[in-house]
PDB file of N, CA, C and O in Angstrom, chain B, residues numbered from 101:
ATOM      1  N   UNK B 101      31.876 -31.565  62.156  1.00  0.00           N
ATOM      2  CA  UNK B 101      31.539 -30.623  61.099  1.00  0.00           C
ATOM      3  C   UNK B 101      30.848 -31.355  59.949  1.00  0.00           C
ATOM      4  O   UNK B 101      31.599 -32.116  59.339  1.00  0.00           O
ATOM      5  N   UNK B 102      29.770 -31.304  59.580  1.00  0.00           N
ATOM      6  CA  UNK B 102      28.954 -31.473  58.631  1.00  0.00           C
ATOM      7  C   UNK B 102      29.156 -30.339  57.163  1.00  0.00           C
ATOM      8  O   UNK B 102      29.426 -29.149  57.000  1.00  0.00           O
ATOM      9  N   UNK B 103      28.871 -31.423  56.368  1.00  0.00           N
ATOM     10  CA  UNK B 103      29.339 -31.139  54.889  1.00  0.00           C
ATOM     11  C   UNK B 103      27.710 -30.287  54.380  1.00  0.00           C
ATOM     12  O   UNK B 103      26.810 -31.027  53.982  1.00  0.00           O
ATOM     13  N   UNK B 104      27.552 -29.327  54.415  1.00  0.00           N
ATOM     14  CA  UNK B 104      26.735 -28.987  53.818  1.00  0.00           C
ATOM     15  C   UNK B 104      25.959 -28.077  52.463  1.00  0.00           C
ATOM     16  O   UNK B 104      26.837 -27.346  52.005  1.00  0.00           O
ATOM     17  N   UNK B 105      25.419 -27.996  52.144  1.00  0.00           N
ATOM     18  CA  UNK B 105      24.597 -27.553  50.578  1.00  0.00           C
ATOM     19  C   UNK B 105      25.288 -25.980  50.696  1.00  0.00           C
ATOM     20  O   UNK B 105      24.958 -25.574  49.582  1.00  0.00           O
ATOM     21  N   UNK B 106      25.671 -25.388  51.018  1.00  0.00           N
ATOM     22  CA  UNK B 106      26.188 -24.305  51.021  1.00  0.00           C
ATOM     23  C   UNK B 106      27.761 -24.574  50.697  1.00  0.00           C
ATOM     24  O   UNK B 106      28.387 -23.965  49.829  1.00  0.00           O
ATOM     25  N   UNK B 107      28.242 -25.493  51.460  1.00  0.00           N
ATOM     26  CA  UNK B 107      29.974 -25.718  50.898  1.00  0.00           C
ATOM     27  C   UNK B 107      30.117 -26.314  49.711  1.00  0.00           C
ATOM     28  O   UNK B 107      30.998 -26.056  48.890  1.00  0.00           O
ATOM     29  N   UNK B 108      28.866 -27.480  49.555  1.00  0.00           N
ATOM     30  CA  UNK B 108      28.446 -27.927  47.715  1.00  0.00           C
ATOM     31  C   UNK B 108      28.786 -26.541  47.063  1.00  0.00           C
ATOM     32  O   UNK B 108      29.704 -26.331  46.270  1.00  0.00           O
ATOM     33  N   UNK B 109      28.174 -25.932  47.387  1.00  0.00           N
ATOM     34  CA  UNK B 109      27.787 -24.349  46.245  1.00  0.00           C
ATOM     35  C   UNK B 109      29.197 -23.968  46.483  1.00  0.00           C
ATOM     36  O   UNK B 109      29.612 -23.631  45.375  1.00  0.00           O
ATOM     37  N   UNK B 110      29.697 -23.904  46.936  1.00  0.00           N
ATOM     38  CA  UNK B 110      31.212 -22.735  46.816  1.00  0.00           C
ATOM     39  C   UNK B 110      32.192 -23.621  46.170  1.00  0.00           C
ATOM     40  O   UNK B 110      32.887 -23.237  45.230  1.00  0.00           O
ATOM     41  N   UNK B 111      32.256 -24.880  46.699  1.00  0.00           N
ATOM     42  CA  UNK B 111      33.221 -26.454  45.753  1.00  0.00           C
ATOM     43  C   UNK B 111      32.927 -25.961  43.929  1.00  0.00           C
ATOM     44  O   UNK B 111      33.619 -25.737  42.935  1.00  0.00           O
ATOM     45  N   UNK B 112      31.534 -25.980  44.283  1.00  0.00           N
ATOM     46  CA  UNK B 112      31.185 -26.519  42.347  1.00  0.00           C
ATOM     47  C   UNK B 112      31.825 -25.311  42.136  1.00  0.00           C
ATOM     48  O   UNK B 112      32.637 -25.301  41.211  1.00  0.00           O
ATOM     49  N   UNK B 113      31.647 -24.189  42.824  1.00  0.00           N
ATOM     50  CA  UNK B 113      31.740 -22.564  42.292  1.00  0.00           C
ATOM     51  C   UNK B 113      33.244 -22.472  41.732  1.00  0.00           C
ATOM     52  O   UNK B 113      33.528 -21.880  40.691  1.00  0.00           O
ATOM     53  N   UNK B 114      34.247 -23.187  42.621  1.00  0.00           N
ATOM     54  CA  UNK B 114      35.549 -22.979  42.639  1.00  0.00           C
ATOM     55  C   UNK B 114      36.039 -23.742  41.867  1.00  0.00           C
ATOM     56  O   UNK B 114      36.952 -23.338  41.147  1.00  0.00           O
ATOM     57  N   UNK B 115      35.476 -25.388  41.760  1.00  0.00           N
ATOM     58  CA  UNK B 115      35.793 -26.026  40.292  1.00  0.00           C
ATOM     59  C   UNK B 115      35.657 -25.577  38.975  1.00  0.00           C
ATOM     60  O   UNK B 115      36.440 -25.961  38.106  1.00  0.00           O
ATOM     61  N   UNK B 116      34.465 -24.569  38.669  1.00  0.00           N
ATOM     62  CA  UNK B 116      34.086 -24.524  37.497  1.00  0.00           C
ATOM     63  C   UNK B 116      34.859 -22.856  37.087  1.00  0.00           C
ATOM     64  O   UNK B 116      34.826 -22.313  35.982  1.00  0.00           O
ATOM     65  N   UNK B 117      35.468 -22.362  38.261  1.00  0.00           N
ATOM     66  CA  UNK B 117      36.048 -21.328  37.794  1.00  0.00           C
ATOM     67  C   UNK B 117      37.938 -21.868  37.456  1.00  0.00           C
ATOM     68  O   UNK B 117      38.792 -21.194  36.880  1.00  0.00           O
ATOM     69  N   UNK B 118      38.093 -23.301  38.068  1.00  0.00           N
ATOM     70  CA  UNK B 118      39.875 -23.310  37.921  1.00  0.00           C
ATOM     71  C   UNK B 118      39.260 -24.275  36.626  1.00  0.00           C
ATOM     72  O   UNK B 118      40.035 -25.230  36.664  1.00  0.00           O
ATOM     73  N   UNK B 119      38.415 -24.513  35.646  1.00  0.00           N
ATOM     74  CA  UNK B 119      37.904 -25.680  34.623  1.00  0.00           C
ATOM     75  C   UNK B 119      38.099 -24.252  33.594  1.00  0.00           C
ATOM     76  O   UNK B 119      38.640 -24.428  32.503  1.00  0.00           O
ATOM     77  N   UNK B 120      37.650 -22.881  33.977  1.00  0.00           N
ATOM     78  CA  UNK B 120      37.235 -21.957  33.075  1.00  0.00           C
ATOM     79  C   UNK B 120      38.510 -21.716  32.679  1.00  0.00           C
ATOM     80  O   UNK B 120      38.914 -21.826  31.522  1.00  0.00           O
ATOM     81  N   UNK B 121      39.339 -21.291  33.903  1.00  0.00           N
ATOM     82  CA  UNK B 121      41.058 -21.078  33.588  1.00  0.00           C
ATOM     83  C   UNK B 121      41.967 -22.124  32.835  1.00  0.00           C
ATOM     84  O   UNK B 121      42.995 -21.717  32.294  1.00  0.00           O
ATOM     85  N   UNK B 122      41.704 -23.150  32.794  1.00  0.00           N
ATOM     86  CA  UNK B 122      42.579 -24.467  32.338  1.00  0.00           C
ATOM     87  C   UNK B 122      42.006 -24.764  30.545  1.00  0.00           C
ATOM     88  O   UNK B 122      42.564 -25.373  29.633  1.00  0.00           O
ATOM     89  N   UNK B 123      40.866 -24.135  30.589  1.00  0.00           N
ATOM     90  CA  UNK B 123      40.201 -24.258  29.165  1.00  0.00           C
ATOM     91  C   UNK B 123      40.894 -23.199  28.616  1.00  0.00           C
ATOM     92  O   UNK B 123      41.780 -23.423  27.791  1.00  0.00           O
ATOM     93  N   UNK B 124      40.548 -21.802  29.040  1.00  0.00           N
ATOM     94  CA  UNK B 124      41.529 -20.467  28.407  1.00  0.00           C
ATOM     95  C   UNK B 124      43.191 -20.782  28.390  1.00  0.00           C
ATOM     96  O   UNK B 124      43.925 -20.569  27.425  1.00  0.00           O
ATOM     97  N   UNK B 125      43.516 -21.223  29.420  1.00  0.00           N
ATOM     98  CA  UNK B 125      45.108 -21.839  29.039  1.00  0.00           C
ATOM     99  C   UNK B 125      45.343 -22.616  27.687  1.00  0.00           C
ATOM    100  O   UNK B 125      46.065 -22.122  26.821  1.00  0.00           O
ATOM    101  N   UNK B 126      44.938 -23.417  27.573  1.00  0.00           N
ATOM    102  CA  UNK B 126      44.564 -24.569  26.923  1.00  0.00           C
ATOM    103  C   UNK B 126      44.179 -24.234  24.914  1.00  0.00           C
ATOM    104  O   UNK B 126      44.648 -24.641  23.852  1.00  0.00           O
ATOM    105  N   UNK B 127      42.907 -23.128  25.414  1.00  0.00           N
ATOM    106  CA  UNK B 127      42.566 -22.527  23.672  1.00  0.00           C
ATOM    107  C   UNK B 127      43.749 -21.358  23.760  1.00  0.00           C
ATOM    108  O   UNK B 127      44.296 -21.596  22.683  1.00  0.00           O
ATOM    109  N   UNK B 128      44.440 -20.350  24.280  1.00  0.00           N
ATOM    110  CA  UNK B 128      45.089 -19.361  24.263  1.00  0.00           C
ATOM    111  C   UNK B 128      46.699 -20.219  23.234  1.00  0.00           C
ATOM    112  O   UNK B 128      47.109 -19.736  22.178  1.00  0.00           O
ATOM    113  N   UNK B 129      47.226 -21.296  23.798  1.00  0.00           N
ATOM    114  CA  UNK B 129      47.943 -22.046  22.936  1.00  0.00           C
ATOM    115  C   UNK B 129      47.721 -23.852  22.654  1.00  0.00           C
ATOM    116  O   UNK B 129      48.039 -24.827  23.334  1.00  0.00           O
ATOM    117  N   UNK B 130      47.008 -23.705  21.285  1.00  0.00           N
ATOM    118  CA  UNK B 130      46.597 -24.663  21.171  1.00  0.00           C
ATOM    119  C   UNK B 130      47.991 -25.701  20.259  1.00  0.00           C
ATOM    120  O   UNK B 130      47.923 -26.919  20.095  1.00  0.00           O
ATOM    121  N   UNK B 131      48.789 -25.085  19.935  1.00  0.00           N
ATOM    122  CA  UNK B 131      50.266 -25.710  19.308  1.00  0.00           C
ATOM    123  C   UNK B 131      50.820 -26.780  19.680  1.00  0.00           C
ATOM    124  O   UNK B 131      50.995 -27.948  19.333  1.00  0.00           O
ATOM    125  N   UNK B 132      51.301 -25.259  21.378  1.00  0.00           N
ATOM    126  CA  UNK B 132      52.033 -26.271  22.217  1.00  0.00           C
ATOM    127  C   UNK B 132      51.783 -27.231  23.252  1.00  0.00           C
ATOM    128  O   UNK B 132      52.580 -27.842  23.964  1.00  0.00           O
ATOM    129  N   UNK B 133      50.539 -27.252  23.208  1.00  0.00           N
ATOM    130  CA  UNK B 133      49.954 -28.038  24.306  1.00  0.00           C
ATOM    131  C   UNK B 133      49.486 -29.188  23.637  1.00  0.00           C
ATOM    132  O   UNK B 133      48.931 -30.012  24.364  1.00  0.00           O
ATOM    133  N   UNK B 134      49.602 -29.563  21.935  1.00  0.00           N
ATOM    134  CA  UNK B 134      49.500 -30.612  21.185  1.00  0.00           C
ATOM    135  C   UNK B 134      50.948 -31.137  21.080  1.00  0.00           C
ATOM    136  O   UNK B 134      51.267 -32.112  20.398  1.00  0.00           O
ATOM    137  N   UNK B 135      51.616 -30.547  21.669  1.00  0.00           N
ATOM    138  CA  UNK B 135      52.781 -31.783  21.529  1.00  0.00           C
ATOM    139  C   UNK B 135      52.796 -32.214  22.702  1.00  0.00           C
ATOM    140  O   UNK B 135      53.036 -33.413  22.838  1.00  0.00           O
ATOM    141  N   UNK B 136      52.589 -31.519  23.720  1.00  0.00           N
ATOM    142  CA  UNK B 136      52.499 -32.591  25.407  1.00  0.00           C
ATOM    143  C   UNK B 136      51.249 -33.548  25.358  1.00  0.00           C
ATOM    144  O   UNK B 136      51.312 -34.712  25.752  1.00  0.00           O
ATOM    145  N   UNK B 137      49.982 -32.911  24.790  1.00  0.00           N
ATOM    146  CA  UNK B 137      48.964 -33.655  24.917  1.00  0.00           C
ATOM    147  C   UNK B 137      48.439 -34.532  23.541  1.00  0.00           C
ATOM    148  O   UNK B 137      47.417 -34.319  22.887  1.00  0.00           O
ATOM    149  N   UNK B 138      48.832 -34.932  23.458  1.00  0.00           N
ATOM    150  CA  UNK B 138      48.611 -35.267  21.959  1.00  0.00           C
ATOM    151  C   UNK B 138      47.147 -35.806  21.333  1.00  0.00           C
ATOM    152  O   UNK B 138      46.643 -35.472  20.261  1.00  0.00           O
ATOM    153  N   UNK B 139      46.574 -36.828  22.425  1.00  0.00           N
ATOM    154  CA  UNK B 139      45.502 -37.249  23.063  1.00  0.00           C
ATOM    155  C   UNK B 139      43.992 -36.149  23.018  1.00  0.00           C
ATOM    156  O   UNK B 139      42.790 -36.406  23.084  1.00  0.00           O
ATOM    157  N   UNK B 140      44.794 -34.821  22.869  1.00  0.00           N
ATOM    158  CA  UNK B 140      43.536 -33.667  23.173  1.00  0.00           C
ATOM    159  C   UNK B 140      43.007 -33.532  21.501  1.00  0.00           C
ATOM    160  O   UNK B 140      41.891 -33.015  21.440  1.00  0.00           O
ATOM    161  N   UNK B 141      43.507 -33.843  20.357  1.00  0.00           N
ATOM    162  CA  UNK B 141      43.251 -34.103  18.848  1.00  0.00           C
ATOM    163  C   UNK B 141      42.166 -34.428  18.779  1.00  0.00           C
ATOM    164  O   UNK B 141      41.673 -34.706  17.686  1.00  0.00           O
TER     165      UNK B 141
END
């Protein structure tokens, strides 16, 4: 099975939609996720 430009396209597709979710997590509480992450300042 060969890796091809079509499974590229659905990878990036699926990264940039669990990147979209982890950002909205992330701004939705920005408080408490500064005391686990402290680093994100």
């Amino acid at each position: 099975m060969k890796y091809k430009r079509k499974d590229l396209l659905v990878d990036s597709a699926v990264l940039a939609i669990v990147l979209e979710v982890f950002a909205l997590i992330v701004g939705s509480f920005p408080a408490t996720l500064n005391k686990f992450l402290p680093f994100l300042k």
